[in-house]
C-alpha positions in Angstrom: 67.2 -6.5 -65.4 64.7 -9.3 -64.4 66.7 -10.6 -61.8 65.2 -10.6 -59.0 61.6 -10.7 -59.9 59.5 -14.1 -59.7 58.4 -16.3 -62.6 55.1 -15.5 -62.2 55.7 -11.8 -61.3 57.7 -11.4 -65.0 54.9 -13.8 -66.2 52.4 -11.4 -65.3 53.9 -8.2 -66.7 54.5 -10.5 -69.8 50.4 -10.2 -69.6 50.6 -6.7 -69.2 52.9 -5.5 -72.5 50.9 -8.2 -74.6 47.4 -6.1 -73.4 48.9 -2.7 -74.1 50.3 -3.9 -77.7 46.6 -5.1 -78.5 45.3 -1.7 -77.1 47.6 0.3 -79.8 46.9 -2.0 -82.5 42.8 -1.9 -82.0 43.0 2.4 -81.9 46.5 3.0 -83.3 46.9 5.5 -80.2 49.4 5.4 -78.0 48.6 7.2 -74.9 45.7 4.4 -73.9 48.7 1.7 -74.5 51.0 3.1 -71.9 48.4 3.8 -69.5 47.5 0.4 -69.6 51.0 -0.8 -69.6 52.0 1.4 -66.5 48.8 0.6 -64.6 48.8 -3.4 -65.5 53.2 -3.0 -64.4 52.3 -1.3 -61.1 49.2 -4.0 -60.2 51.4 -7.0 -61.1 54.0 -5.6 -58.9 51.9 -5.1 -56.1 49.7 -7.8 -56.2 52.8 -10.6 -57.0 55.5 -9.1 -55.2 59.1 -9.6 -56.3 59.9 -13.3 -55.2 58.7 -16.8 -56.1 58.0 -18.1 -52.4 54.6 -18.7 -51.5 53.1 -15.5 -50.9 53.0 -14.5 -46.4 49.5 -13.9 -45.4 48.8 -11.2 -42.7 49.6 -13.5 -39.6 46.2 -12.7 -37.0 46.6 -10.9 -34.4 47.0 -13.1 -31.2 43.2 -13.2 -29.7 43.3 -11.5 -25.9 42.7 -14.0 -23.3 39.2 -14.2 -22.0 38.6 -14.5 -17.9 37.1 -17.9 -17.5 33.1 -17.1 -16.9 32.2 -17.4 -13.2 30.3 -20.6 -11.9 26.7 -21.1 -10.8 27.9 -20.0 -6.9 29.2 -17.2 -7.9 26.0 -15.8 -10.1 23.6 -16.6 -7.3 25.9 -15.1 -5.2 25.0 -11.3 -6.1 21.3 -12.0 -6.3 20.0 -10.2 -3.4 16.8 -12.4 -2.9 17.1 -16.3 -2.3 18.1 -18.8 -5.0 18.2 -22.4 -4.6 19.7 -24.6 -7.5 17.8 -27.8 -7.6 19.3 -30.8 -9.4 17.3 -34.4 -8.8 15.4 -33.0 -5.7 18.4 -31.9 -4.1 19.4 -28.6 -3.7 23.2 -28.1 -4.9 23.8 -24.6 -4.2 22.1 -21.6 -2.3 23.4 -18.1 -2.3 24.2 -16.2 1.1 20.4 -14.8 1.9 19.2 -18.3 1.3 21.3 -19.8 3.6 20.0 -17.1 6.3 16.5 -17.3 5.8 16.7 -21.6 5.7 19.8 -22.4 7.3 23.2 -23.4 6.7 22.7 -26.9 6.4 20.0 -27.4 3.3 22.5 -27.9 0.7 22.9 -31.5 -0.3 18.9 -31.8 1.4 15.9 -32.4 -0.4 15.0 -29.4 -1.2 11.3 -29.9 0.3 12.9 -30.3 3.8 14.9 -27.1 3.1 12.1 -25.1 2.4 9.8 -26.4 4.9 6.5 -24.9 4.1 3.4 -27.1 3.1 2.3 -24.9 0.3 5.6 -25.5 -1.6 5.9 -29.4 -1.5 3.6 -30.2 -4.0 5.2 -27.7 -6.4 8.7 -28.7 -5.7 7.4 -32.5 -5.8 6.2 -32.2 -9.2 8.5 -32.4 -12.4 8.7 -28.7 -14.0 7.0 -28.5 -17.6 8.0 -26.1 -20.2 4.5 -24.4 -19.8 5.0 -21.1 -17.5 4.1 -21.7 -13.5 2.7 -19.0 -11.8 4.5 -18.1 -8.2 3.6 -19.6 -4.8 3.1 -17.5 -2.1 4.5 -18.8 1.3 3.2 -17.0 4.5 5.2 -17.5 7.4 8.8 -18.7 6.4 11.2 -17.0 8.3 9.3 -15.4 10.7 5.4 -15.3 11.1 4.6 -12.1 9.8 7.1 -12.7 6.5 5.5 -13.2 2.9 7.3 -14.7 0.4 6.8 -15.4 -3.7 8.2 -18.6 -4.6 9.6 -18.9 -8.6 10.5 -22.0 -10.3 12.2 -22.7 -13.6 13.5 -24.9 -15.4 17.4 -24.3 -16.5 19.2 -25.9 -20.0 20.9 -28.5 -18.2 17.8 -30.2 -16.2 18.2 -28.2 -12.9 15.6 -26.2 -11.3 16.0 -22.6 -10.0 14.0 -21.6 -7.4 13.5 -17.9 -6.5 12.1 -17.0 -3.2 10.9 -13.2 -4.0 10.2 -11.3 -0.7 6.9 -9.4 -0.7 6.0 -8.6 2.9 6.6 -4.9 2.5 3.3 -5.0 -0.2 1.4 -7.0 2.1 1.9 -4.2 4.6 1.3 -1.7 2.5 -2.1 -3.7 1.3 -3.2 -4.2 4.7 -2.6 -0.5 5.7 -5.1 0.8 2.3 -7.7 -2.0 3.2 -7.5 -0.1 7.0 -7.2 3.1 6.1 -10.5 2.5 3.7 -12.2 0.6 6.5 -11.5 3.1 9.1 -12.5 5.8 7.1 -15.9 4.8 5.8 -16.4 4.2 10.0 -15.4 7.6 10.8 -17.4 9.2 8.4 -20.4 6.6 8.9 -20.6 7.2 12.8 -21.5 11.2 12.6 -23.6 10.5 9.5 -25.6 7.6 11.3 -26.1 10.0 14.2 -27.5 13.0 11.9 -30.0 10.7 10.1 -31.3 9.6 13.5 -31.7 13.1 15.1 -33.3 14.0 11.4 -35.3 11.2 11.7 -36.3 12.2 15.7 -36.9 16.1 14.8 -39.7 14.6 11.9 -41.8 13.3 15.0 -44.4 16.1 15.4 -43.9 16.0 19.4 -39.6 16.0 19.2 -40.5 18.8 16.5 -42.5 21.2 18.8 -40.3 21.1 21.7 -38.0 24.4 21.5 -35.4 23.0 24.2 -35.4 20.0 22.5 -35.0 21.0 19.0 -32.3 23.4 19.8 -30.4 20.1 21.6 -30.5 17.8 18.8 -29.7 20.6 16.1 -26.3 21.4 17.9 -26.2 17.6 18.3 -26.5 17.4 14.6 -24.2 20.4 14.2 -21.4 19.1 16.2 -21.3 15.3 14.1 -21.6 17.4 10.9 -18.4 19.6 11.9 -16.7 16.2 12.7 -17.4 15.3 9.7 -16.0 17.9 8.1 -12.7 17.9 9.8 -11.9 14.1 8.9 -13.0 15.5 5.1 -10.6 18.3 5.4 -7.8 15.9 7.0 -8.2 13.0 4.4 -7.9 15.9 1.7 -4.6 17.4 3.1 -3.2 14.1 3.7 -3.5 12.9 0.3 -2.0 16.4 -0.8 1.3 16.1 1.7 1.6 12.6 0.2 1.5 13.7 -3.5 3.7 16.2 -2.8 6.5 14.3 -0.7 9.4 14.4 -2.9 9.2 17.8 -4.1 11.4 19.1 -1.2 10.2 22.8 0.1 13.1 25.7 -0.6 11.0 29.1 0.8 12.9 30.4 3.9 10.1 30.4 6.8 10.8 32.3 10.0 9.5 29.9 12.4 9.6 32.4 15.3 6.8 34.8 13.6 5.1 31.8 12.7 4.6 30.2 16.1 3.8 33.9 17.1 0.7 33.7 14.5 -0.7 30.5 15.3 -0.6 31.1 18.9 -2.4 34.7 17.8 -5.0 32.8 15.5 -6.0 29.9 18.6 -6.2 33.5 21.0 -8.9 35.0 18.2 -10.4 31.4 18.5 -11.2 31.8 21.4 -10.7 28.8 23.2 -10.8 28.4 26.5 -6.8 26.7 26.9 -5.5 28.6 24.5 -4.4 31.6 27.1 -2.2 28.5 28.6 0.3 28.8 25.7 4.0 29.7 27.0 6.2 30.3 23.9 10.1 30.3 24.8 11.7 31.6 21.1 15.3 31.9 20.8 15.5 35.1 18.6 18.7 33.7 17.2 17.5 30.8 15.2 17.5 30.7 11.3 15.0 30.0 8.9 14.0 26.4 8.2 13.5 25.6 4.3 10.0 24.5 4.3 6.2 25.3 3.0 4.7 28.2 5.3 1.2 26.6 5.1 1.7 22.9 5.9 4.6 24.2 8.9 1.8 26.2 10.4 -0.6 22.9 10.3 1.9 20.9 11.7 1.7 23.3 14.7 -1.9 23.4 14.7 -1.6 19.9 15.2 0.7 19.6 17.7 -0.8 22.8 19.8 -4.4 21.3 19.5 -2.9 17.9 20.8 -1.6 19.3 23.9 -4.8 21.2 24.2 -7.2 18.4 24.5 -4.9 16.2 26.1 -2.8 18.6 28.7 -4.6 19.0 32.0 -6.5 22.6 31.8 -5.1 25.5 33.7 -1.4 23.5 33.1 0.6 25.6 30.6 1.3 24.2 27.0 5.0 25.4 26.4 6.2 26.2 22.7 9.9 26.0 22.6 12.2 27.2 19.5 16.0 26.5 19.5 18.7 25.7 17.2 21.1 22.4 18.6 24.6 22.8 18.1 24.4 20.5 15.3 22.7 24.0 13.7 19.5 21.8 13.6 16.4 23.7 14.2 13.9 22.3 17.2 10.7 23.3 18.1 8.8 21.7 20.9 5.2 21.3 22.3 5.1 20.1 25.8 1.9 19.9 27.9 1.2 18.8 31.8 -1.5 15.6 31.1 -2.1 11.6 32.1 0.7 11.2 29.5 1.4 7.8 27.4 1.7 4.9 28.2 5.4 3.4 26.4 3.5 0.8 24.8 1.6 3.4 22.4 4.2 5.3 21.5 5.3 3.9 18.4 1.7 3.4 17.3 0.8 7.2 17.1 1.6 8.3 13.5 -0.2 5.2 12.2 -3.7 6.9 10.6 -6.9 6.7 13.0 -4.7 5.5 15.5 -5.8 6.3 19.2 -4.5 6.2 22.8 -7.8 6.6 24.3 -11.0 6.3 21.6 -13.7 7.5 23.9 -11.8 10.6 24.6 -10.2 11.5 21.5 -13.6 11.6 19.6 -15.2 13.6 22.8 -11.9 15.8 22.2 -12.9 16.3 18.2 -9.8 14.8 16.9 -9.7 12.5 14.0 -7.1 10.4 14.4 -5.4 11.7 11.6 -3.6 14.7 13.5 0.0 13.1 13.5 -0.1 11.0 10.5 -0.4 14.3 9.1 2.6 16.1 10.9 4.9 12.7 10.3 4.0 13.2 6.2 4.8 17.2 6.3 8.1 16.7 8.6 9.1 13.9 6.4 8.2 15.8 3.4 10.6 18.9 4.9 13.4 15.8 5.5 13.2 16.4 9.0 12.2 13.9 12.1 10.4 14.9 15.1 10.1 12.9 18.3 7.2 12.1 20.9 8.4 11.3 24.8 5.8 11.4 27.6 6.0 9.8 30.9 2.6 8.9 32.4 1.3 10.9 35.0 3.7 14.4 34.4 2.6 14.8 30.2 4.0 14.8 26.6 6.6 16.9 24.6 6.8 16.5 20.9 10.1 17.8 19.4 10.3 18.5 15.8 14.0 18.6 14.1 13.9 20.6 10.5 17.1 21.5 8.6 18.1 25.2 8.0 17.7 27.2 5.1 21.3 27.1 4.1 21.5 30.3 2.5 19.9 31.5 5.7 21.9 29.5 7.9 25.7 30.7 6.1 24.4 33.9 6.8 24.4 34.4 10.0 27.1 32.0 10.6 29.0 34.6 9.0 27.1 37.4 11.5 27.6 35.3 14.9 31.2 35.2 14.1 31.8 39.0 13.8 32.0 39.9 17.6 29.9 42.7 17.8 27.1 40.5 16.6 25.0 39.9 19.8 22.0 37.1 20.1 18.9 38.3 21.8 17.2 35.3 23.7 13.6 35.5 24.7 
């Protein structure tokens, strides 16, 4: 009945009935014995199995082979700033941007003639330690104007990486706060200066007594103190419009009624080129998605530009139009001296001006079209300045549609008893 079975299988259920027997003889009960003898049967069997061969362990499951890891050329590779590997003074590999920025041919060079740059040779010329380095900054590799960062480390197997991190875009951004600081404090320091010294003239008992006098130096004093305010009231609403770029404006705004208002508001103003304004408005455009108040600046702005620069008596033409792109345009033109080509890309850059002298005389800031290029961007827009000297400027600003707007009377225009009224 054994047959079958392995020595040490029967060997161990021998175990088994010899444990059950001593069970019924130590409680003379018999249901504990079987339950050990059916239990002990059952574990021998399983654990044993039936034949006297060495007992099969699980075989592993065949491992899945692993992609070779990629080499040094092609890790550098998708580093998207410069790396140099540096193995006894000599670079051995450069990724693609280093080879642009230094040249094809500085592999296999010493690496101080591949980074040619005085302020990196004694860095590069002395052994690396495991004490931390702080960067090197290299002005004028690549080009003149280019800053770089220059990282080395030390790698496992002796080599040196070196990491060329470029930071001319903070430099830029430094130099444009330390002139935005600097030409602030002089714009407000130029009408303060003057109001001390007429202050200072009207406490002379002679200046004092003089009516016509007095009344000169007190609109004097008025006019520098309203300058003054304006550059406040600028450098307040450009630091707004910056904190507020990237939440993007959703409110439909009828441009049409708005350039209707302003041109209204500069009428009540009373100012003596404001009766030049021409406004062309085609009735058909849409509503732009935008923020009523700072859309209305920006054509304060660009109205009061062609104000104090167009020639007086010439008319300042408003157009609004919608391209076939179903972009919304609006455009200031005025009839001046114009500007000159070499000026042009200068003019959104804050404090900024074509003509100093004039623009002061005129009571602008020189933050007028920073101001617009903030609001338009701000909007995700672009707007445009072309002028030819001698004939005058146009400024044309581009703004998206409101798109629930904008599908609507899509949907209108294509009904054929839809008409568009042009004005």
């Amino acid at each position: 009945m054994l047959q079958g079975f392995g020595s040490r299988t029967i060997t161990a259920i021998a175990l088994v009935v010899v444990a059950a027997i001593a069970v019924f003889l130590l409680d003379w009960d018999l249901q504990p014995a079987i339950i050990t003898l059916v239990g002990g049967i059952a574990a021998a069997l399983a654990a044993t199995g039936t034949g006297d061969g060495p007992i099969e362990m699980l075989r592993p499951v065949e491992s899945v082979r692993q992609p070779s890891p990629p080499d040094v050329q092609e890790i550098i590779q998708a580093i998207v700033q410069p790396v140099l590997i540096v193995a006894d003074g000599r670079v051995t590999h450069a990724n693609t941007v280093a080879l642009a920025l230094l040249g094809k041919h500085i592999v296999g060079e010493d690496v101080r003639v591949a980074i040619r740059h005085p302020g990196a040779a004694e860095r590069l010329a002395s052994p690396t330690t495991g004490v931390p380095q702080g960067p090197i900054n290299l002005v004028g590799l690549g080009t003149k104007d280019q800053h770089w960062e220059m990282h080395v480390t030390r790698a496992s197997g002796g080599q040196r990486i070196v990491q060329l991190v470029d930071q001319t875009g903070n430099y830029a951004a430094e130099r444009m706060r330390v002139d935005f600081v600097a030409n602030a404090s002089h714009e407000l320091r130029t009408p303060l200066a003057s109001i001390l010294g007429y202050i200072e003239t009207l406490g002379d008992d002679k200046a004092g007594e003089d009516a016509q006098v007095r009344g000169r130096f007190l609109k004097i004093m008025f006019d520098e103190a309203r300058r003054m305010q304006r550059l406040v009231e600028d450098l307040i609403s450009l630091s707004r419009i910056e904190a507020e770029k990237y939440r993007l404006p959703d409110r439909a705004v009828d441009l049409g009624a708005l350039i209707s208002e302003v041109r209204s508001e500069l009428l009540d103003a009373q100012d003596k080129r404001s009766g030049d304004i021409v406004t062309d408005i085609d009735l058909g455009v849409p509503p732009v998605a935008g923020d009523r108040a700072q859309l209305s600046q920006v054509l304060h702005n660009l109205i009061g530009n062609a104000m104090k620069y167009g020639r007086p008596g010439s008319p300042i033409t408003v157009k609004l139009w919608r391209d076939a792109a179903g972009t919304v345009r609006i455009s200031v033109g005025d009839e001046g001296d114009g500007i000159a080509p070499e000026h042009l890309p200068r003019l959104t850059e804050r404090f900024y001006r074509v003509d100093p002298g004039r623009s002061r005389a005129a009571g602008g800031t020189g933050l007028g079209l920073a101001i617009v290029k903030h609001i338009i961007e701000r909007h995700r827009g672009r707007f445009d300045v072309t002028s030819t000297l001698g004939k005058g400027t146009t400024v044309t600003v581009m703004l998206p549609a409101h798109v629930q707007t904008y599908q609507a009377k899509t949907a209108s225009t294509s009904d054929p008893k839809a008409t568009v009224i042009k004005r």
